[in-house]
C-alpha positions as CSV (number, residue, x, y, z in Angstrom):
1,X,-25.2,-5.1,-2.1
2,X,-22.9,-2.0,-2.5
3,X,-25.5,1.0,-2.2
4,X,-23.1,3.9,-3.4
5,X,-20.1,4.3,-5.2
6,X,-17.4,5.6,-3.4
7,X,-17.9,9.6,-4.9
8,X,-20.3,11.1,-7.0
9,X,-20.4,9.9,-11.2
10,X,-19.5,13.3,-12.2
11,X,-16.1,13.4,-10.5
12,X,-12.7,12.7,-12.9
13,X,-11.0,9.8,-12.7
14,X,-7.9,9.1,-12.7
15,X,-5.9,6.1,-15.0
16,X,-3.0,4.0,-15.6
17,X,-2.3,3.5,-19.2
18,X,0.7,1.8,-19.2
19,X,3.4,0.4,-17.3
20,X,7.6,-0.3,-18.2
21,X,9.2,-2.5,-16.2
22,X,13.3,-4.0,-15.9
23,X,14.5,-6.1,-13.9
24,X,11.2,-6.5,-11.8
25,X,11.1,-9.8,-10.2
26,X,9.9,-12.9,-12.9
27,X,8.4,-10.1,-15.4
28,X,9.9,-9.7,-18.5
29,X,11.6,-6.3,-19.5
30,X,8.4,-4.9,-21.5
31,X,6.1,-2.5,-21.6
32,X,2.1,-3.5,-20.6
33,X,-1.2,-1.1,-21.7
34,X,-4.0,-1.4,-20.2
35,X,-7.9,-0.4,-20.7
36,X,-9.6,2.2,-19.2
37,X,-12.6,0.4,-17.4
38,X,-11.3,-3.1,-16.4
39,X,-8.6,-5.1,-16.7
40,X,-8.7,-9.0,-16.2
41,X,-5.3,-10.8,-15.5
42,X,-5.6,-14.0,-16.6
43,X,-2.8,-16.9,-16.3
44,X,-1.6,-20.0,-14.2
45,X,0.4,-19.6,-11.3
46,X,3.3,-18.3,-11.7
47,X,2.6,-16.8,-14.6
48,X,3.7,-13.1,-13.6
49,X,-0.1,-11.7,-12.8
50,X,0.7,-10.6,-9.0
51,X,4.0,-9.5,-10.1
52,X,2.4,-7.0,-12.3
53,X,-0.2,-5.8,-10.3
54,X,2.8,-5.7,-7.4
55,X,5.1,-3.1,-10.1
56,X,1.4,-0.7,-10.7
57,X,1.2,-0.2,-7.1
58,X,4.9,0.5,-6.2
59,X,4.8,2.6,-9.2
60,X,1.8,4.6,-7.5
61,X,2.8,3.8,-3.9
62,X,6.6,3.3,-3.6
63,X,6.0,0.2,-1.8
64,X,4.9,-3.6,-2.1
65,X,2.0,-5.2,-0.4
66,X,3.9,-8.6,-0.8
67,X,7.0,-7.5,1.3
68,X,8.8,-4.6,3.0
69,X,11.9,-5.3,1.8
70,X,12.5,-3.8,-1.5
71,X,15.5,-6.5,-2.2
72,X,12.8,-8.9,-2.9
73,X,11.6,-7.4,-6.0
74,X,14.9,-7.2,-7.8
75,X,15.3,-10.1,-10.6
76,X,17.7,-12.6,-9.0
77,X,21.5,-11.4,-9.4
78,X,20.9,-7.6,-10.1
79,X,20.3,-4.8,-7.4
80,X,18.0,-2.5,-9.5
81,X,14.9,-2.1,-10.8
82,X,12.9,0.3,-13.1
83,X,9.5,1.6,-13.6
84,X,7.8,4.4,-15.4
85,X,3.9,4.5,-16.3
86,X,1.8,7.3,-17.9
87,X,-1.3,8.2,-16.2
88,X,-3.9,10.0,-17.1
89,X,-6.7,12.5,-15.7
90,X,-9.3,15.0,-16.7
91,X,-6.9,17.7,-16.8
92,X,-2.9,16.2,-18.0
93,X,-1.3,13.5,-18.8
94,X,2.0,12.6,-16.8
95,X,4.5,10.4,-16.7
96,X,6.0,8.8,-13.5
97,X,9.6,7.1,-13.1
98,X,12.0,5.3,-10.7
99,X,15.2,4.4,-10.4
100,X,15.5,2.3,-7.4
101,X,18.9,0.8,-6.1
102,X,18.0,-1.7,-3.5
103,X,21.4,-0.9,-2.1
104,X,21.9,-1.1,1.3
105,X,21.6,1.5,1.8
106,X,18.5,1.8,-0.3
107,X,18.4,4.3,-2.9
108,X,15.5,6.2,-4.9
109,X,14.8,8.5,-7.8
110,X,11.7,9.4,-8.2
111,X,10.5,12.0,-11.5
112,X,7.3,13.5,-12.6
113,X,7.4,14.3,-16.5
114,X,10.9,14.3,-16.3
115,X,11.8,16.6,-13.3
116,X,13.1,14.7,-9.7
117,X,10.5,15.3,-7.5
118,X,10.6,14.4,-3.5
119,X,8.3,11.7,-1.9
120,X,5.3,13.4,-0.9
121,X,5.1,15.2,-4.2
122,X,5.3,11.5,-6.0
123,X,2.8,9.7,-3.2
124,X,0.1,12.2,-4.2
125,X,0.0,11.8,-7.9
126,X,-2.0,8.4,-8.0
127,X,-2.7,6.6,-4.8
128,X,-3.5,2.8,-5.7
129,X,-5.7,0.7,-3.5
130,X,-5.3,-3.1,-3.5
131,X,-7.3,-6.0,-2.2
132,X,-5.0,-8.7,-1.8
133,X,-4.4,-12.1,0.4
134,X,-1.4,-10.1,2.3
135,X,-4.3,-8.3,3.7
136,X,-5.3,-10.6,6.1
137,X,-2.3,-9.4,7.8
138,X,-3.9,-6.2,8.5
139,X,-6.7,-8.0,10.6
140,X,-4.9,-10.7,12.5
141,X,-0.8,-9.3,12.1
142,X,0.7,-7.3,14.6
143,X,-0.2,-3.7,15.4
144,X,2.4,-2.2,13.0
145,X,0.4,-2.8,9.8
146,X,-2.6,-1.0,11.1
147,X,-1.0,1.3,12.4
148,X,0.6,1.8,8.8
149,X,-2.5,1.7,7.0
150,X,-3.8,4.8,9.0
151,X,-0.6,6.6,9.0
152,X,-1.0,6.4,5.1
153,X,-4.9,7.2,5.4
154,X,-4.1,10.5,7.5
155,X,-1.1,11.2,4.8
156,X,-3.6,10.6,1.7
157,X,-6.0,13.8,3.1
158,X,-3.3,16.2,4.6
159,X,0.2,15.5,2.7
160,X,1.9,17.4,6.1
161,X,1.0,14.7,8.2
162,X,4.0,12.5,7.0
163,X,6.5,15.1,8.0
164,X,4.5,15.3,11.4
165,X,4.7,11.7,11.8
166,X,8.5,11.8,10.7
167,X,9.2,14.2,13.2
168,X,7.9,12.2,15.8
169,X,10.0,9.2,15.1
170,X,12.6,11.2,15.2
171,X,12.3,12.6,18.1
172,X,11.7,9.2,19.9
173,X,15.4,8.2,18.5
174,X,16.5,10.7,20.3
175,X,14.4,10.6,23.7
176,X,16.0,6.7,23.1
177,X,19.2,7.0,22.2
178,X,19.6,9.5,25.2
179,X,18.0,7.0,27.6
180,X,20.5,4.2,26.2
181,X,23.2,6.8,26.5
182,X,22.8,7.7,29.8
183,X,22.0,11.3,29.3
184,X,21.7,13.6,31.6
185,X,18.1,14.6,32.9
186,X,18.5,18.0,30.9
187,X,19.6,16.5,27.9
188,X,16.3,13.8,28.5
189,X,14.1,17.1,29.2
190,X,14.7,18.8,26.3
191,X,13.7,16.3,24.3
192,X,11.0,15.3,26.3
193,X,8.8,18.4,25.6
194,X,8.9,18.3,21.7
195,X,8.1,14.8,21.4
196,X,4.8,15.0,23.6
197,X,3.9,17.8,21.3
198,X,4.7,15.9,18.3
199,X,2.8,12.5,19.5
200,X,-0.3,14.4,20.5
201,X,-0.5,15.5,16.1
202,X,-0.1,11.9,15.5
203,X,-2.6,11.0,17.8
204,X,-4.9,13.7,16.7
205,X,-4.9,12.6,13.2
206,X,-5.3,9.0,13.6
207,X,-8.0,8.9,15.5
208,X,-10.1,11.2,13.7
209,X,-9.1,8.7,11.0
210,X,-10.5,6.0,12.7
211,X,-13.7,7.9,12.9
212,X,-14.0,8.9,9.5
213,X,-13.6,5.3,8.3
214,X,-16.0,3.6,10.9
215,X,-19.0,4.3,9.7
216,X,-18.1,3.8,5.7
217,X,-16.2,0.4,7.4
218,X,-19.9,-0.6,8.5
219,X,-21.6,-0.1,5.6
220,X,-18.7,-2.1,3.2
221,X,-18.7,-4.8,5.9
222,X,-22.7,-5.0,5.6
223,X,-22.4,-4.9,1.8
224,X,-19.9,-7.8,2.0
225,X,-21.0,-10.0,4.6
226,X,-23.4,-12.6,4.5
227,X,-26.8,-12.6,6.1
228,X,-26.7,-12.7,10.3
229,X,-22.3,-12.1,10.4
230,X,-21.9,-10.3,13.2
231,X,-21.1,-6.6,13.4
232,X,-17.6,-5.4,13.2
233,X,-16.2,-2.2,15.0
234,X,-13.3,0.1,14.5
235,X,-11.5,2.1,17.3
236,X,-8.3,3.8,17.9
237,X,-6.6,2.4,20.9
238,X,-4.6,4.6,22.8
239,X,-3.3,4.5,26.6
240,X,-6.3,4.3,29.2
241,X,-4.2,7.3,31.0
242,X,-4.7,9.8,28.2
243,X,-7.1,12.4,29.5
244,X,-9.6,14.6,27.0
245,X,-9.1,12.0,23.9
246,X,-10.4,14.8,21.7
247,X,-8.3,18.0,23.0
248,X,-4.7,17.9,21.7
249,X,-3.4,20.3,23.9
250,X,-4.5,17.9,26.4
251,X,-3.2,15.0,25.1
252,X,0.1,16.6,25.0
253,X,-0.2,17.7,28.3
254,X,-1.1,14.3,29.4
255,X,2.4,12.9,27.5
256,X,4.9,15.6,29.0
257,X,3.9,14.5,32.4
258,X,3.8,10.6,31.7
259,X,7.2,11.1,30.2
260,X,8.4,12.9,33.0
261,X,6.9,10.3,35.6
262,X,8.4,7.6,33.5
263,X,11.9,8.4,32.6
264,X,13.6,5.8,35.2
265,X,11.6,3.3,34.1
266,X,12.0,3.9,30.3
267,X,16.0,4.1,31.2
268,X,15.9,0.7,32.7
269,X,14.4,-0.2,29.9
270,X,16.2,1.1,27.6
271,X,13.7,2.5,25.2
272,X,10.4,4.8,25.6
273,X,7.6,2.6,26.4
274,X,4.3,4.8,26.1
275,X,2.9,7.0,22.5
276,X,1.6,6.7,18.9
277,X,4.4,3.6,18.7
278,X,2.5,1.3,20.3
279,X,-1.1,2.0,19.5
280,X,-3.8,0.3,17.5
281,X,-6.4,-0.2,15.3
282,X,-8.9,-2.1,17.0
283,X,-11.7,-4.6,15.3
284,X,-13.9,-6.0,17.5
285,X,-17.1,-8.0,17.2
286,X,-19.5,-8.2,20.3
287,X,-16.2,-6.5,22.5
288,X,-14.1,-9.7,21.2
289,X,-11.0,-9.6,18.7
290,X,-12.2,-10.2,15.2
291,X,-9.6,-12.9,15.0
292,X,-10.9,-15.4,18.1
293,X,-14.8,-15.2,16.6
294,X,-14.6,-14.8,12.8
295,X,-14.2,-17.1,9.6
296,X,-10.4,-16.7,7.8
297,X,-13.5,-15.7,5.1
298,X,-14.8,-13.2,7.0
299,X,-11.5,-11.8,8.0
300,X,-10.7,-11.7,4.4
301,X,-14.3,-9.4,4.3
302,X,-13.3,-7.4,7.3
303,X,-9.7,-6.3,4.9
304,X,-11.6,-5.8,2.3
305,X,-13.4,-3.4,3.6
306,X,-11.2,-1.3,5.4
307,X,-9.3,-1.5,1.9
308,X,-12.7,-0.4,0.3
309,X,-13.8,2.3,2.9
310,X,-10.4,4.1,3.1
311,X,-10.7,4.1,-0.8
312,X,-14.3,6.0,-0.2
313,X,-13.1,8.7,1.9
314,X,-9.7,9.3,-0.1
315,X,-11.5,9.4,-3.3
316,X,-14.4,11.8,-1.7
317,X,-11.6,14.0,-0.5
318,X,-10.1,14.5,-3.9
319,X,-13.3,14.7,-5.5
320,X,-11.8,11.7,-8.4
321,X,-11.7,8.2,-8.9
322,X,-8.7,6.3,-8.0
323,X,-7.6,2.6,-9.3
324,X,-8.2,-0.2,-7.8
325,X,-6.5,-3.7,-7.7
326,X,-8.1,-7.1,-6.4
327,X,-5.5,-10.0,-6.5
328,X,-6.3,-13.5,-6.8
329,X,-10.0,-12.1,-6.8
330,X,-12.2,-14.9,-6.9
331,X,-10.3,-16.5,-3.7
332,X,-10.6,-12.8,-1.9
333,X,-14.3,-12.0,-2.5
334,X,-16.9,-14.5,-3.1
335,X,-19.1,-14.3,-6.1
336,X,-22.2,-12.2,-5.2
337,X,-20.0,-9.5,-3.5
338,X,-17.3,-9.9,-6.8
339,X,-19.9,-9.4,-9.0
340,X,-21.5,-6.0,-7.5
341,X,-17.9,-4.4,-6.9
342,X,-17.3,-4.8,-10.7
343,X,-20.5,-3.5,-11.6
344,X,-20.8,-0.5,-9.0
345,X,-17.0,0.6,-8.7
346,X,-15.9,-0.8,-12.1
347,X,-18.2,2.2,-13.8
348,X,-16.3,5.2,-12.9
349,X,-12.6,3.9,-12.1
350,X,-10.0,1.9,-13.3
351,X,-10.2,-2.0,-12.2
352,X,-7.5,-4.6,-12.3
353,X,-8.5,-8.1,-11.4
354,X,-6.0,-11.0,-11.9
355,X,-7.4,-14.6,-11.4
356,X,-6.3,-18.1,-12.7
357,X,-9.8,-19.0,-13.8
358,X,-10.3,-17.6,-17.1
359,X,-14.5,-17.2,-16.3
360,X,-13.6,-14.0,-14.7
361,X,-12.7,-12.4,-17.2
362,X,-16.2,-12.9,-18.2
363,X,-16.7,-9.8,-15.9
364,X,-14.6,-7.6,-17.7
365,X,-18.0,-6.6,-20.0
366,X,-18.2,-4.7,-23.3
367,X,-15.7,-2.7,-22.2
368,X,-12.7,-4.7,-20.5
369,X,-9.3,-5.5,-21.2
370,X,-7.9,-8.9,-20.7
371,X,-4.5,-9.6,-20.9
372,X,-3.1,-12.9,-20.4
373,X,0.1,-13.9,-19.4
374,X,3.0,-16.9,-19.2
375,X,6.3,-17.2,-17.5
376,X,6.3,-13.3,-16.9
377,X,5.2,-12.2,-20.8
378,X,2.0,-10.8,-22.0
379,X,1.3,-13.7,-24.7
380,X,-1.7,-12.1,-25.3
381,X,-4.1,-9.3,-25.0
382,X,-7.8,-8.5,-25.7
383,X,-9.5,-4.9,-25.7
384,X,-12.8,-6.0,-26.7
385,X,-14.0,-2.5,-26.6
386,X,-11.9,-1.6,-29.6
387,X,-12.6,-5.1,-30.8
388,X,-9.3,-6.1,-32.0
389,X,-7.0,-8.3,-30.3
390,X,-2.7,-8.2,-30.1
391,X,-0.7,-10.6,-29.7
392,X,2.9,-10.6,-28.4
């Protein structure tokens, strides 16, 4: 069972009340409210549900969890796409818009009641989590999706980690492009010293991510796993060469010289081969990969968890509750483990389930919202807490 909610009852929470969307994939160009406990989607395939919990969390996050590529989201034939949302918290109300022009090049606005704001001032409004098939991904996919999903952990509890981790990648352009370019060894050197510096900040910060979330990972992989499923473990994997994990004045040391030692290599190769780049999240159970020994169910689990610890910490951190989104939810969790994350998280934060099977929305309670839609409309919706219904 899930012991604990994620922070403590008495901490603010924070709400979407309604979404506007235009020219968002199948939806129609309409506005959506929503409840402030949970929501249940309800609808056939294709009926627009995953497209509307995709437009909440690009609203809150700036990106999908069905693609990367922006382009995708555009209704067929145009090249932008709209969205604004209130949300609300203990304090203010606010209002969040953008314009994006899916280009190339791509193009955002992004506004806070009104006023264009940058990125990391709009990321750090409302951070949505989602549970979601894609996440299987982030167990079995390459090592750029984990490494994503900590970059975005660190970001979510020290905003200046995403210009740190910007500053790296720039800097490895340039280590590159001067390696491609035959630089000389000066030109090579001087940007050899600011990158090792900037790669051991990366490192620092994602692997005292990784150990933040490990022991919240256990207990959400206990609470979801059946009876006798093997432990899982969490570790970030670095190179075997870096000396004094812990000590990032070491770690940097331990880069400069690798750096230095590797340049002809790296030239031959044409790009630079060791740092943050190519590291990993690694889930292991009983020293194997999670994917050779576990069930696709249990890998769903495993997501889920990492989904639902990172949520703990984040939501600890700020000291409020954040929404949460389970797609497809009765194929993602099974029933026991459904039920129990409706009744222990669904008390203090926002929930949005979307399911074809309208018995779900049975777990909406006294105080859900169930909206169901067709061919990208809201045809109907029920607050059963206000006990009234609307139709569209």
């Amino acid at each position: 069972m899930l012991r604990r909610p994620p922070v403590e009852d008495a901490a603010s929470a924070v709400k979407i009340t309604q979404i506007s969307v235009q020219s968002f994939r199948n939806l129609e160009d309409a506005s959506y409210s929503f409840g402030d406990v949970v929501n249940v989607l309800l609808g056939a395939n294709g009926a627009g549900k995953t497209s509307l919990l995709e437009a909440l969390v690009i609203l809150g996050n700036l990106r999908s969890f069905r693609t990367a590529n922006l382009r995708k989201v555009v209704r067929h034939g145009e090249n932008v796409f709209r969205l604004s949302g209130t949300i609300k918290g203990s304090q203010r109300t606010h209002r969040l818009e953008q314009i994006v022009e899916v280009g190339p090049p791509l193009s955002r606005t992004l506004r806070i009641d009104g006023a264009v704001v940058s990125v990391e001032k709009y990321l750090q409004l409302v951070p949505i989590f989602a549970i979601t098939s894609h996440d299987r991904e982030l167990v079995t996919g390459a090592p750029d999706g984990r490494r994503a999903f900590l970059d975005r952990f660190a970001f979510l509890q020290r905003p200046q980690y995403l210009e740190e981790l910007r500053g790296y990648r720039r800097l490895l352009r340039q280590r590159n492009a001067a390696l491609t370019g035959r630089g000389s060894e000066e030109e090579i050197d001087a940007w050899e010293n600011p990158l090792a510096a900037a790669a051991a900040r990366v490192v620092e910060a994602r692997h005292a991510g990784a150990g933040q979330l490990a022991a919240l990972f256990a207990d959400m992989w206990k609470d979801l796993s059946s009876r006798g499923t093997p432990a899982v473990t969490i570790e970030y994997r670095i190179e075997p060469w870096i000396e004094a994990f812990e000590e990032v004045e070491k770690v940097e040391e331990s880069y400069r010289r690798r750096y230095n030692e590797t340049r002809t290599r790296d030239r031959q190769m044409g790009f630079t081969v060791d740092g943050p780049h190519r590291h990993d999240l690694s889930l292991k159970t009983d020293g194997r990969s999670v994917r050779h020994v576990l069930s696709t169910g249990q890998i769903k689990g495993v997501a889920a968890a990492l989904r639902l610890a990172s949520l703990t910490r984040v939501e600890r951190e700020r000291n409020e509750h954040l929404p949460l989104i389970v797609d497809d939810v009765d194929a993602e969790l099974d029933g026991g483990a459904l039920t129990l994350l409706v009744q222990r998280l669904g008390k203090q934060r926002q929930l949005f389930l979307s399911s074809t099977n309208e018995h779900v929305a049975e777990l909406a309670g006294p105080q859900g919202c169930r909206i169901w839609l067709e061919n990208g409309s809201c045809v109907f919706r029920e607050n059963l807490r206000d006990d009234r219904s609307i139709h569209r």
